[in-house]
Wavefront OBJ file of the C-alpha trace (Angstrom):
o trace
v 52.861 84.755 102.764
v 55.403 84.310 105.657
v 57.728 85.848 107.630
v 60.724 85.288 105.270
v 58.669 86.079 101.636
v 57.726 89.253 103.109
v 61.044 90.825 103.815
v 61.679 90.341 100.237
v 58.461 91.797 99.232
v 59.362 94.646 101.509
v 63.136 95.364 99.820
v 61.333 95.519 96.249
v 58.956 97.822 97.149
v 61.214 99.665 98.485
v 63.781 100.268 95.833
v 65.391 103.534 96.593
v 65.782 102.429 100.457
v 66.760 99.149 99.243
v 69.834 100.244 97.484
v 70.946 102.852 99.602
v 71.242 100.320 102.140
v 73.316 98.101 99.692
v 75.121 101.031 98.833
v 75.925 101.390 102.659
v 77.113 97.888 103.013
v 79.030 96.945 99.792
v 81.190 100.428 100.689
v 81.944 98.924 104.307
v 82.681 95.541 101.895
v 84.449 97.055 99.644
v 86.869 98.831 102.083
v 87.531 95.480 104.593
v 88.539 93.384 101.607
v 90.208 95.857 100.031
v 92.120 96.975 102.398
v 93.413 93.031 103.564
v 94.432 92.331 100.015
v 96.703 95.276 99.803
v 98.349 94.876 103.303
v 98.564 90.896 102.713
v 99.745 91.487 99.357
v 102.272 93.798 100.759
v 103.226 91.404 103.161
v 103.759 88.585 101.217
v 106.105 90.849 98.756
v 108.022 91.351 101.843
v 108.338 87.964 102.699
v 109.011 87.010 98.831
v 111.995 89.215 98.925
v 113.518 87.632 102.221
v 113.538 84.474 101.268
v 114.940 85.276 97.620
v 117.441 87.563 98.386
v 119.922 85.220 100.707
v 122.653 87.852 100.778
v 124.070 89.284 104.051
v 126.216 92.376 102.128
v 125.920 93.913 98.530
v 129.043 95.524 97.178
v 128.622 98.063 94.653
v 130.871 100.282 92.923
v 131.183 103.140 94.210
v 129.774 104.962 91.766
v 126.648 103.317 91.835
v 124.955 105.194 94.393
v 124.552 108.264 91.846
v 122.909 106.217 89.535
v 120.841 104.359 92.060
v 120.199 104.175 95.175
v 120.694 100.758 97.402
v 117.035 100.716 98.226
v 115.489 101.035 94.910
v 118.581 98.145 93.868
v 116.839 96.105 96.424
v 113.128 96.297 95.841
v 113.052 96.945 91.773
v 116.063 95.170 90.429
v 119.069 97.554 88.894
v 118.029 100.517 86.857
v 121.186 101.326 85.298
v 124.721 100.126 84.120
v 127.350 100.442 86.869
v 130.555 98.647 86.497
v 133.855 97.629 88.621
v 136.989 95.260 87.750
v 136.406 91.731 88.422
v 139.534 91.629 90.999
v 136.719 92.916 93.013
v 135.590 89.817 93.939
v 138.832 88.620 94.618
v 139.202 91.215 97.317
v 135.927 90.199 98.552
v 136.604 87.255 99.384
v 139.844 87.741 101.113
v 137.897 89.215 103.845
v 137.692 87.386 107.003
v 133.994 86.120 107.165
v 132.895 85.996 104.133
v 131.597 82.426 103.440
v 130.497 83.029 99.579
v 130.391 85.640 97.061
v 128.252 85.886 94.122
v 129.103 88.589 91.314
v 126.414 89.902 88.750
v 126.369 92.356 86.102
v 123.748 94.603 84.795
v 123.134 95.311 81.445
v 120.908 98.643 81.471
v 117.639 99.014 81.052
v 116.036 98.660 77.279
v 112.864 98.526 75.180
v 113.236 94.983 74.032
v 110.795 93.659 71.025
v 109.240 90.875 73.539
v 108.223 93.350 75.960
v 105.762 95.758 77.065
v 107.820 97.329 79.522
v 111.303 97.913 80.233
v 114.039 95.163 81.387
v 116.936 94.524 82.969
v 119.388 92.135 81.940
v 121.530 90.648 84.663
v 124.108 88.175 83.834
v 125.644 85.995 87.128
v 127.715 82.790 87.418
v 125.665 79.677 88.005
v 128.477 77.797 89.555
v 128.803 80.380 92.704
v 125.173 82.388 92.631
v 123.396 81.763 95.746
v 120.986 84.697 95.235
v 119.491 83.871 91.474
v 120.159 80.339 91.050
v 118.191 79.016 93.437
v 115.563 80.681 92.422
v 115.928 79.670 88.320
v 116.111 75.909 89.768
v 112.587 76.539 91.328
v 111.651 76.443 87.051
v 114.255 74.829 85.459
v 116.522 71.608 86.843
v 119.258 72.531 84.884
v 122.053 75.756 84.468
v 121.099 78.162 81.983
v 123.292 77.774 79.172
v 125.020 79.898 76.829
v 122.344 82.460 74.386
v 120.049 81.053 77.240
v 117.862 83.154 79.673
v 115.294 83.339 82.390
v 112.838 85.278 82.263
v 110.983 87.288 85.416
v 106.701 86.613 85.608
v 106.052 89.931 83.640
v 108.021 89.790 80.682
v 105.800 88.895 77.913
v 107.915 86.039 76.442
v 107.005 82.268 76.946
v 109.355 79.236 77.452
v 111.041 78.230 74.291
v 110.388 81.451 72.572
v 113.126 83.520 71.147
v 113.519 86.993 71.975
v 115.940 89.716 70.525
v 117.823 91.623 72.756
v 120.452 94.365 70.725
v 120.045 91.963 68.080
v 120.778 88.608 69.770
v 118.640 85.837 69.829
v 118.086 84.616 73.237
v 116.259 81.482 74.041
v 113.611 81.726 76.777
v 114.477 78.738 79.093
v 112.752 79.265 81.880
v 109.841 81.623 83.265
v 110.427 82.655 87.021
v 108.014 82.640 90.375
v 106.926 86.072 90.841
v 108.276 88.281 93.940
v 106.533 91.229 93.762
v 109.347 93.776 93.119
v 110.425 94.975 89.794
v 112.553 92.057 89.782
v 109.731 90.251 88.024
v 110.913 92.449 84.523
v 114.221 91.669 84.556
v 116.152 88.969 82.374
v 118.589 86.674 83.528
v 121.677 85.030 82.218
v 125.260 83.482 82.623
v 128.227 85.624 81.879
v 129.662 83.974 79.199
v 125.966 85.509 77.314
v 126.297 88.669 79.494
v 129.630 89.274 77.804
v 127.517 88.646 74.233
v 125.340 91.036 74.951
v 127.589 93.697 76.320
v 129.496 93.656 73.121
v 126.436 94.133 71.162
v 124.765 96.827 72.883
v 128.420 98.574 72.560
v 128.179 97.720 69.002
v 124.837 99.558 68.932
v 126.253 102.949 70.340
v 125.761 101.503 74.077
v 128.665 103.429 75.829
v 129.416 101.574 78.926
v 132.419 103.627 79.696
v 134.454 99.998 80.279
v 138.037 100.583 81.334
v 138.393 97.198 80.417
v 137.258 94.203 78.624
v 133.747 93.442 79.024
v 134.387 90.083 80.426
v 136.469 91.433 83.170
v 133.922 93.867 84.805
v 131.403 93.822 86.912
v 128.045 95.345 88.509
v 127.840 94.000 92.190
v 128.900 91.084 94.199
v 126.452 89.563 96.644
v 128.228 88.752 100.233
v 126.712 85.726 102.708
v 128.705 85.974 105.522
v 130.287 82.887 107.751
v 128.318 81.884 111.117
v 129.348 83.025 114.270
v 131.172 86.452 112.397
v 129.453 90.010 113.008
v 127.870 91.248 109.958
v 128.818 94.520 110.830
v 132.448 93.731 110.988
v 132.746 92.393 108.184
v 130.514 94.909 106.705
v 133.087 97.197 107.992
v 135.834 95.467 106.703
v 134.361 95.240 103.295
v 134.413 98.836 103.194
v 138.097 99.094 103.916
v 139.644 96.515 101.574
v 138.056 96.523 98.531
v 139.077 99.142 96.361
v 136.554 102.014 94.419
v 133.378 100.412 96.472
v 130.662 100.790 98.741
v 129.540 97.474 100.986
v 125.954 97.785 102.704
v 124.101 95.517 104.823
v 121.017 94.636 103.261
v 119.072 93.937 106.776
v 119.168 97.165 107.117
v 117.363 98.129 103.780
v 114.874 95.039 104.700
v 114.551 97.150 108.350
v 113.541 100.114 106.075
v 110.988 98.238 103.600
v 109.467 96.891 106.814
v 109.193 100.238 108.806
v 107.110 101.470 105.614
v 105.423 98.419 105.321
v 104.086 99.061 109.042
v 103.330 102.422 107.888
v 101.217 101.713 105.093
v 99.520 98.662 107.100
v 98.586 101.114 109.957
v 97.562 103.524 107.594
v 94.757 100.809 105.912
v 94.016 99.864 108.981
v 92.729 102.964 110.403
v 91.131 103.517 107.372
v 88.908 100.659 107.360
v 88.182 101.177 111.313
v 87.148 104.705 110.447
v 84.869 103.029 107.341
v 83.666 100.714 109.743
v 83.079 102.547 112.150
v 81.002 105.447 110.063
v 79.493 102.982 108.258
v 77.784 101.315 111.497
v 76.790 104.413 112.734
v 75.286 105.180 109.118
v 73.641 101.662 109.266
v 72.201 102.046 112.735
v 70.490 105.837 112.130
v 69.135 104.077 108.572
v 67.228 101.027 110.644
v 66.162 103.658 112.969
v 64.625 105.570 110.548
v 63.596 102.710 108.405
v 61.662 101.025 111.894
v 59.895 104.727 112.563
v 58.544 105.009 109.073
v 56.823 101.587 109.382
v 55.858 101.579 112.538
v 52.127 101.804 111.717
v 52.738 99.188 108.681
v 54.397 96.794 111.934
v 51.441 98.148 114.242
v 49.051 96.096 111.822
v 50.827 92.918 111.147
v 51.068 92.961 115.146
v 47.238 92.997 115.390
v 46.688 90.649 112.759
v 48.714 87.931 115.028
v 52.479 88.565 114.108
v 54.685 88.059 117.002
v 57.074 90.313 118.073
v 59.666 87.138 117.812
v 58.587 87.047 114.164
v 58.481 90.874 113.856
v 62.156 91.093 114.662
v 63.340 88.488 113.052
v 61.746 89.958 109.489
v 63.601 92.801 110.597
v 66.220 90.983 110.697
v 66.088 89.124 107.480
v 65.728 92.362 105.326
v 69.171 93.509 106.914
v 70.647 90.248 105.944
v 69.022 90.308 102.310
v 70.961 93.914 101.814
v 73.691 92.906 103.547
v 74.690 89.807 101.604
v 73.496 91.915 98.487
v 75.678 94.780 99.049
v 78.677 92.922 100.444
v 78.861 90.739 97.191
v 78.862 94.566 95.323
v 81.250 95.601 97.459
v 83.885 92.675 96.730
v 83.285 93.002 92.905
v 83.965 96.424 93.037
v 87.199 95.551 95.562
v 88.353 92.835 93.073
v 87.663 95.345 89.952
v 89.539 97.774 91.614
v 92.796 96.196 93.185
v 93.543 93.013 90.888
v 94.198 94.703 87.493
v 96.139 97.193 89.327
v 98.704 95.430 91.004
v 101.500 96.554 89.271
v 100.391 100.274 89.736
v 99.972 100.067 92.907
v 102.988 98.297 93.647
v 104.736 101.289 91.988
v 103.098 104.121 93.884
v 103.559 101.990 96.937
v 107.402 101.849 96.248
v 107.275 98.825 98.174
v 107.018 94.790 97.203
v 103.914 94.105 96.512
v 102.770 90.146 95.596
v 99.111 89.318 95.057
v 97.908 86.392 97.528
v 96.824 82.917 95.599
v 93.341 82.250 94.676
v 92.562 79.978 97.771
v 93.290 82.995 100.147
v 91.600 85.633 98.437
v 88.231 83.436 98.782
v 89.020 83.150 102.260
v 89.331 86.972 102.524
v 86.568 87.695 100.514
v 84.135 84.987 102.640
v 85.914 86.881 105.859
v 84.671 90.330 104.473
v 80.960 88.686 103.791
v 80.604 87.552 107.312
v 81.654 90.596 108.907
v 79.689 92.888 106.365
v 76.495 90.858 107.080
v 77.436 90.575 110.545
v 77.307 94.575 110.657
v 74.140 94.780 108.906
v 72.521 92.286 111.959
v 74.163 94.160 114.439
v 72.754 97.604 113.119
v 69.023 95.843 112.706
v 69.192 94.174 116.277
v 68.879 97.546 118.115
v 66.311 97.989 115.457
v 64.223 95.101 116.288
v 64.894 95.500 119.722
v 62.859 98.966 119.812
v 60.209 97.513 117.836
v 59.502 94.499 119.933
v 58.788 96.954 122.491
v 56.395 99.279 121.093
v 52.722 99.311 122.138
v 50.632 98.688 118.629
v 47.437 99.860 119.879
v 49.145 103.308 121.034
v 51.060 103.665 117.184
v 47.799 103.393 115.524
v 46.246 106.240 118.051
v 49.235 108.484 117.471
v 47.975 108.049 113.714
v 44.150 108.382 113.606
l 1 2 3 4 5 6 7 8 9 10 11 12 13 14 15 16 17 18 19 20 21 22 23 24 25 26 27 28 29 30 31 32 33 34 35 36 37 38 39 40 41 42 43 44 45 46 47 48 49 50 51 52 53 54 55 56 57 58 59 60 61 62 63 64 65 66 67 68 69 70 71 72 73 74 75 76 77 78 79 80 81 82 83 84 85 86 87 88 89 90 91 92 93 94 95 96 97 98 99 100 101 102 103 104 105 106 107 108 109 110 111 112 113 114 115 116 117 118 119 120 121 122 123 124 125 126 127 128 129 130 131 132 133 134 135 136 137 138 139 140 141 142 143 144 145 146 147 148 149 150 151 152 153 154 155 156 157 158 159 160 161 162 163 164 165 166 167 168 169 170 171 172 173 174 175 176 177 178 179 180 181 182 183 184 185 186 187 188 189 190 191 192 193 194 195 196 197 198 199 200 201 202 203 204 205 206 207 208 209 210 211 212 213 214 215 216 217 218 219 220 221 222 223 224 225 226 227 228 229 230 231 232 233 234 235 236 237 238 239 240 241 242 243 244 245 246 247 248 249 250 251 252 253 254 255 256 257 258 259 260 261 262 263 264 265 266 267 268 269 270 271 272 273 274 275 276 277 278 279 280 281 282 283 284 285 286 287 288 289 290 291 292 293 294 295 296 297 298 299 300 301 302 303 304 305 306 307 308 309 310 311 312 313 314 315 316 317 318 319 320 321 322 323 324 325 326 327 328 329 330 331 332 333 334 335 336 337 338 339 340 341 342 343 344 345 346 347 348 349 350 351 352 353 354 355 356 357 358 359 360 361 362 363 364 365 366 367 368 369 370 371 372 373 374 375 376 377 378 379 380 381 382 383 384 385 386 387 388 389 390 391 392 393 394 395 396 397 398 399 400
């Protein structure tokens, strides 16, 4: 027997102490890498959405805003059906800064047979989007065409698969990069299919309340404004020309999803200091108590020639053993608890929410490891400390 086959020896006969100490650990485990998925996930939907959504302005129809509000546009795609005349866009882009301006139109929200949840059809034109089409190009080198669409990550359809929507075949062309907002349900298509499928859901009962042919409406028209011109100009201006319509900046709804980004991220964070920090304290009192009980059983192995090097360092080993036991515990139980829930939590969140890759959530999860271990160590070193500096002859008197 050595001073490494013992510690082992010492955790199995132990079992009760054994696992409470694992219990202790794969908690502290479970909170750290936890808590750095969710805030990196959160920060990578964040991220996702900047770089997607190109756009300087929206302009909306006035009307919109009672069906849904810019925000909830933003981070979850369009919930309803919202509609303005085409000229729209032509009174866009007579405004002074505006360097390009995409229009799209939303076709509202259905139960389609592909699906397990509901999507959002939005039709745009592939020959002036700057928001959309560079993203479809990221899956598919050519423009969608017509009875075509794209489909977002979580819509249960694969490429080359038909799919009815109000009755129309549609031809899955392309499956998109996820972005971690409720974007990742919605459909997408060019208008001359948009127009399709407008007719048919007004064939279906679908009341749209059109004032005028479907081809000549639409839902919103995304603004990218000129360099070197104020965005809140022509912000300003946007909201003075155009007719029956409501232009907002959509830095200042990114502004928003940050500041309760921050919030949430400050909020995790405390929490795992406060874990960590209870949990060390917990960890510390448990080696305490776990030294004082064997202090007669340590008393003896000192006699019989053990070191008090060799002493603390079995110490030492058995909090490593439970440490590196409990961590991995605690990052199963993490992974169990956050990956199948993504979408859930991105929806109680209300904010975008895009799991990290593979390769960085093994890097997290060996981060969490080494600092779970490295807690257990710390909490045994004041452990083995004490020991190395109690008297064995004067243990086994306080005994006899």
């Amino acid at each position: 027997m050595n001073a490494f086959s013992l510690p082992e020896k010492n955790l199995l006969r132990k079992p009760g102490r054994t696992a409470a100490l694992m219990l202790l650990t794969a908690f502290l485990a479970l909170s750290v890498f936890g808590g750095t998925v969710v805030v990196s996930s959160l920060q990578r939907g964040l991220g996702s959405l900047e770089s997607r959504l190109g756009a300087d302005i929206i302009v909306l129809p006035s009307s919109a805003q009672s069906k849904v509000s810019f925000e909830k546009l933003l981070l979850q795609g369009t919930t309803g059906a919202f509609y303005m005349d085409a000229s729209a866009l032509d009174s866009v882009l007579e405004v002074e800064g505006v360097e390009a301006a995409a229009p799209q139109t939303f076709l509202a929200s259905l139960k389609a047979d592909c699906c397990s949840v509901k999507i959002q059809v939005i039709g745009m034109d592939p020959q002036t989007d700057f928001v959309v089409q560079p993203w479809i190009a990221q899956s598919l080198s050519r423009e969608l065409g017509e009875m075509e669409v794209a489909v977002g990550c979580k819509v249960e359809a694969d490429v080359g698969e038909i799919i009815r929507i109000y009755d129309e075949r549609c031809r899955v062309a392309a499956r998109l990069a996820p972005t971690g907002t409720g974007l990742d349900t919605a459909v997408y298509c060019d208008m001359a299919t948009m127009r399709q499928l407008l007719r048919a859901a007004e064939a279906k009962g679908v009341t749209h309340k059109l004032t005028s042919d479907s081809g000549d409406m639409i839902s919103a028209v995304y603004v990218k404004v000129k360099d070197g011109y104020d965005v809140d100009r022509v912000n300003n201006l946007l909201n003075g020309h155009v007719r029956k319509a409501s232009a907002v900046r959509t830095r200042s709804m990114l502004t928003q999803v940050a500041d309760g980004l921050a919030g949430v991220s400050r909020t995790v964070a405390l929490l795992i200091a406060a874990v960590w920090a209870l949990s060390l304290v917990i960890l510390f009192i448990a080696f305490a108590m776990m030294v004082h009980e064997r202090r007669r059983e340590f008393a003896v192995l000192r006699l019989l020639g053990t070191s008090r090097r060799m002493l603390s360092r079995m110490v030492l080993w058995e909090a490593a053993l439970c440490s590196l036991l409990g961590a991995a515990l605690g990052l199963g139980l993490a992974a169990a608890l956050v990956f199948p829930f993504t979408t859930l939590i991105e929806m109680n969140l209300g904010l975008p929410y895009l799991a990290p890759s593979v390769g960085l959530v093994l890097r997290y999860a060996a981060l969490s490891l080494a600092v779970t271990v490295a807690a257990g160590a710390l909490a045994s070193a004041w452990a083995a400390w004490k020991l190395s500096r109690t008297d064995p002859g004067a243990t086994l008197r306080e005994g006899a």
